[in-house]
C-alpha positions as a LaTeX table, in Angstrom:
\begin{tabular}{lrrr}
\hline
Residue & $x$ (\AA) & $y$ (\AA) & $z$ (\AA) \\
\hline
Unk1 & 42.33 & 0.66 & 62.08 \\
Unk2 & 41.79 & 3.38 & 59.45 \\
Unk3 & 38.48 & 5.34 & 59.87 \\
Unk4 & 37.06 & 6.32 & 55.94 \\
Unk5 & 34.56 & 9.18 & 55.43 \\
Unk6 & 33.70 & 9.13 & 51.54 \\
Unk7 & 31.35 & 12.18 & 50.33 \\
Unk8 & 29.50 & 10.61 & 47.51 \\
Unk9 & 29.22 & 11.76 & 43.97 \\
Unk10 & 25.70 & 11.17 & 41.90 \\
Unk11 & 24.04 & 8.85 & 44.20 \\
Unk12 & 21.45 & 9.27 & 46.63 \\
Unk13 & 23.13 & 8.89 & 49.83 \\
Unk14 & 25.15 & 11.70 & 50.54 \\
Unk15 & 28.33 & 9.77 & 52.07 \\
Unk16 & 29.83 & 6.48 & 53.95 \\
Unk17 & 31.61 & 5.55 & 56.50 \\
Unk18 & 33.31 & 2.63 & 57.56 \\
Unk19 & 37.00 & 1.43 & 59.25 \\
Unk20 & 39.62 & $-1.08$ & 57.79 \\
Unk21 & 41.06 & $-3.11$ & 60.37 \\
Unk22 & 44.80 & $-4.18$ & 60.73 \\
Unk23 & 43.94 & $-6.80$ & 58.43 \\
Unk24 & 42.09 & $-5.30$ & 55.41 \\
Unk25 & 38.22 & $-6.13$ & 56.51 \\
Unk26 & 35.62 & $-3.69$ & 56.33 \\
Unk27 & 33.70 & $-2.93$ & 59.78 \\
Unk28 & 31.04 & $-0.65$ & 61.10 \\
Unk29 & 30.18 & 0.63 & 56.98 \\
Unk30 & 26.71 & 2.91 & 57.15 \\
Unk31 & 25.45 & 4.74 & 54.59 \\
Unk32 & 24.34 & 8.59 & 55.04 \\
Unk33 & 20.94 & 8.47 & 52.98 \\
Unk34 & 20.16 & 6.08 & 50.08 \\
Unk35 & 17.69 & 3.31 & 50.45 \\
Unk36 & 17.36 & 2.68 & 53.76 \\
Unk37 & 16.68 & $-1.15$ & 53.48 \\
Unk38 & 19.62 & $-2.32$ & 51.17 \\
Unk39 & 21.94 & 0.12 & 52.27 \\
Unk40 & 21.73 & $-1.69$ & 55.24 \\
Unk41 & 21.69 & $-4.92$ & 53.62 \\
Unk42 & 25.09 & $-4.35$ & 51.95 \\
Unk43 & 26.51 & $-2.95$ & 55.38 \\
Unk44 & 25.76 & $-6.40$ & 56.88 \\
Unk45 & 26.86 & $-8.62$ & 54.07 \\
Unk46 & 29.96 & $-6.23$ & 54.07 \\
Unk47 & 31.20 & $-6.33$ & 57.77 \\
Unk48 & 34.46 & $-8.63$ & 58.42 \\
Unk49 & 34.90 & $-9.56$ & 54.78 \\
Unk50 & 37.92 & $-8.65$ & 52.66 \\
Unk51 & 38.44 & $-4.70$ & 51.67 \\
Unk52 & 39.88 & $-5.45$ & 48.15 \\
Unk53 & 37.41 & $-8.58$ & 47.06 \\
Unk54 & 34.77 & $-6.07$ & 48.46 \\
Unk55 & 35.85 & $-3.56$ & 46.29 \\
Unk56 & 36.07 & $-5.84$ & 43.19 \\
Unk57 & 32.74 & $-7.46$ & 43.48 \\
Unk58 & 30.83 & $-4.06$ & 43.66 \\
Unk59 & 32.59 & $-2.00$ & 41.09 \\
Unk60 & 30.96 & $-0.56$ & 38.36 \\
Unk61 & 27.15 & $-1.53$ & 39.36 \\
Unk62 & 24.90 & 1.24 & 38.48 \\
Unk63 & 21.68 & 2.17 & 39.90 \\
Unk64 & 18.74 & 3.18 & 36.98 \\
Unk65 & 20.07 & 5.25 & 34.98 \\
Unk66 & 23.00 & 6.48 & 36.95 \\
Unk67 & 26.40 & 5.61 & 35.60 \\
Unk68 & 27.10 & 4.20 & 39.28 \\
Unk69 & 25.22 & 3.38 & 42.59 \\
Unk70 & 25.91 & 3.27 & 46.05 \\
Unk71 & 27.64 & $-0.04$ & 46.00 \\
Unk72 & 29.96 & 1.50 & 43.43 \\
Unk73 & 30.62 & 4.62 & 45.33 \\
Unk74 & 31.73 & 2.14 & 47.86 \\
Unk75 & 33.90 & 0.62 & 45.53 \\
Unk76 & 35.69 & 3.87 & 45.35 \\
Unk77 & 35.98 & 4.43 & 48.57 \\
Unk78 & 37.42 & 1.38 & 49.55 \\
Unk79 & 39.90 & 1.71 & 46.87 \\
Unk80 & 40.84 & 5.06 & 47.50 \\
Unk81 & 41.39 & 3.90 & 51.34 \\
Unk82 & 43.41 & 0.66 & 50.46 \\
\hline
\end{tabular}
């Protein structure tokens, strides 16, 4: 199990945090700040599903007129972690 801490860049929450198991699912991902009610939504819809799909599914969404989001920053994170 690999234990991630990701420091966001140009998004509200200020960093996540999650594990990749043995076999490449996410579990236990929380956000540090952001919108409290999706950023727990995508935590649950997240947990036991594949890193890399994860990863590809949420890359490159933006948030207003940010040039990424939360679920992006993610994104990163996962990939920098895989």
């Amino acid at each position: 199990m690999k234990d991630v801490n990701f420091n966001t860049k140009g998004v509200c929450a200020r960093s996540i945090s999650f594990q990749i198991d043995d076999e490449s699912k996410i579990r236990g991902l929380s956000f540090n700040g952001g919108c409290n009610g999706n950023l727990k939504a995508i935590s649950k819809l997240c947990e036991g599903q594949d890193a890399s799909t994860i990863a590809s599914i949420l890359e490159g969404n933006t948030c207003g007129f940010k040039n990424t989001s939360c679920a992006d920053q993610l994104a990163k994170a996962i990939k920098a972690n895989l």
